[in-house]
N, C-alpha and C positions, 0 to 999 in steps of 0.2 A: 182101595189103596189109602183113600183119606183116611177112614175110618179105622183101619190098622197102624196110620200112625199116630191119631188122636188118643188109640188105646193104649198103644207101647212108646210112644216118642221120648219117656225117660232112657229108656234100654236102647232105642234107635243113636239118642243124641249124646249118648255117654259113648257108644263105640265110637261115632263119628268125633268124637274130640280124642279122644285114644287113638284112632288114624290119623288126625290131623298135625297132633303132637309127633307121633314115631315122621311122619312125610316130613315136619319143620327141623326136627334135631336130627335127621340121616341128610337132608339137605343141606343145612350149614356147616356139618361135619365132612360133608362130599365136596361141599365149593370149598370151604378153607384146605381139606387136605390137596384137592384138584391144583389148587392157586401155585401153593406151596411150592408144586412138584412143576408145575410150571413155569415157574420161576425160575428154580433149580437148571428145571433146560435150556430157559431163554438165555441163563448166565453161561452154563460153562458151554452152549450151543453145538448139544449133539445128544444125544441115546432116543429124543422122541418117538422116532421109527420103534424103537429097543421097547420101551413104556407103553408106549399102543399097541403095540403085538400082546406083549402080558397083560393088558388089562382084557383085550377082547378075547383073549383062552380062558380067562377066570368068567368073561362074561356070558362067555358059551356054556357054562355050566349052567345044566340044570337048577334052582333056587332050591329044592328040595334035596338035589344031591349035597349041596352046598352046606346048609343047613345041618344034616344028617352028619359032616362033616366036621362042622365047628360044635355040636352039641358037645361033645365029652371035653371039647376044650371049654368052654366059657356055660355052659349047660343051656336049659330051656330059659324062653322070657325075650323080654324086648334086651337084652342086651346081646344075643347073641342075631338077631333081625337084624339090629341096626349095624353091627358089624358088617355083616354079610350085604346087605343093603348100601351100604356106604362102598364098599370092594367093585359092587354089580356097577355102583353110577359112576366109579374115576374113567372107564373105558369112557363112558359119555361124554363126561366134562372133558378131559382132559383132550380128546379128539377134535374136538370142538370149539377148545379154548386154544391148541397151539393150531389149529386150522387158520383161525384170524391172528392169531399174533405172531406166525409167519408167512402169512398173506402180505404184510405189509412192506411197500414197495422198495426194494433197496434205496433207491433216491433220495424216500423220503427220511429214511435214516441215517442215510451221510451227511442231508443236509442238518437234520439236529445235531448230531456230533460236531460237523461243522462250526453251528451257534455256542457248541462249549457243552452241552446238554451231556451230562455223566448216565450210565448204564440204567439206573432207575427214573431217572427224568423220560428217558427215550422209552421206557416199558409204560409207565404211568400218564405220559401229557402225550405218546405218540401212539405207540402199539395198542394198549387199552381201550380209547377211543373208537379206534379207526377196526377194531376187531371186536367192540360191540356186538353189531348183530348175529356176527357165530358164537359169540360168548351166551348171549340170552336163547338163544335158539339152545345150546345146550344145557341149559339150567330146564328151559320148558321139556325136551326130552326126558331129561332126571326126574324130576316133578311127575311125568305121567309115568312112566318105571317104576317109581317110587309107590308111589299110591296101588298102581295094578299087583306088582309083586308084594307088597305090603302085604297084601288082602292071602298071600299064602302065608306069611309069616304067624296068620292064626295059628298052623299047624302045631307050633313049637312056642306055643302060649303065650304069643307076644299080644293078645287082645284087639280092639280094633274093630274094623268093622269085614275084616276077613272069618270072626268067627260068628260074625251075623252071617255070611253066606252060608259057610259051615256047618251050622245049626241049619239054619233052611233048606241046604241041599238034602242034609242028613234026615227030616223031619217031612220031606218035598213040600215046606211052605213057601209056596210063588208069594205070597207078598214081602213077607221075609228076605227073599232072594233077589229081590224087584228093590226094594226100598236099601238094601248093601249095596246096588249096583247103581242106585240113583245118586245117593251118597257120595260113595266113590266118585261118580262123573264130575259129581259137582265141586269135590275137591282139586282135580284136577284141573277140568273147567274157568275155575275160577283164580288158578296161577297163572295159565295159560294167561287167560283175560289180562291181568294186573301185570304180569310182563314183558305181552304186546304194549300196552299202554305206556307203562312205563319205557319201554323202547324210542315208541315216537315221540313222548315227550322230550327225550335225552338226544333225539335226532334235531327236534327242532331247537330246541338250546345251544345244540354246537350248530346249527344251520345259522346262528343268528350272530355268533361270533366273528 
């Protein structure tokens, strides 16, 4: 395994940043669209139910069928991955993000209203907080969605390190196959990590408040 990566670790470390890039700009583009839309129902508060139903039918689809589907609209390439990729994670986010931000306890939103607290005070200094932990819990979902289905998106030429699989399956090179799949964990692996982290960080901060 060493030795195959000492040989090829240009080709190894050029897909692996070509995964890491399509996993960071379908993530950013999933939390801001996710946020948005959440917002949207925290304000006029109602269709949630409506929203998580449609997202978890688009999310039931097959990525391949998906795919096959958007090609004649937007063609091959990471632009039509990240499309499709970014559709698969709103069911995540979005489940996840109004799960905590209406978890939170009536009481404690009358009593901000109460203090004078306007609609976005109560979303940002009260909801947001206190619905942390399903907020990151659903970012780490996406995160590993992202990067597993990614690794299909080779299919329809988005590069990456799914067409390092592709190639090795295609060719039955186990190191090949070994070192896409090591890659991969480790992208994943390593959001996970930094957003556990940053969790308890942000626990103990308001712990100390």
């Amino acid at each position: 395994m060493i030795a195959y990566f000492q040989r090829y670790h240009h080709m190894l470390l050029s897909a692996f940043a070509e995964h890491l890039v399509l996993v960071l700009t379908v993530l950013l583009i999933s939390t801001v669209l996710a946020a948005l839309i959440c917002y949207l129902l925290l304000v006029t508060g109602k269709g949630t139910h409506a929203v998580v139903q449609i997202c978890s039918v688009i999310y039931s689809i097959p990525s391949l069928a998906l795919f096959s589907l958007m090609i004649p609209v937007t063609g091959l390439g990471r632009k039509t991955a990240i499309i499709v990729l970014v559709a698969y994670n709103q069911y995540l986010l979005i489940r996840n993000f109004m799960t905590g931000l209406e978890g939170v306890d009536p009481k404690i939103l009358e009593a901000g209203t109460g203090m004078g607290m306007s609609r976005m005070q109560l979303i940002t200094r009260v909801q947001l907080p206190l619905a942390l932990p399903s907020i990151l819990a659903g970012l780490r979902l996406a995160i590993i969605a992202t990067t597993s289905m990614g690794t299909i998106a080779a299919t329809i030429n988005a590069g990456g390190l799914g067409e390092v699989l592709l190639t090795g399956l295609g060719s039955r090179n186990l190191m090949k196959i070994g070192w896409g799949m090591i890659l991969s964990i480790i992208i994943a692996l390593s959001a996970d990590v930094s957003l556990r982290a940053a969790e308890s960080r942000l626990q103990k901060k308001m712990g100390k408040q």
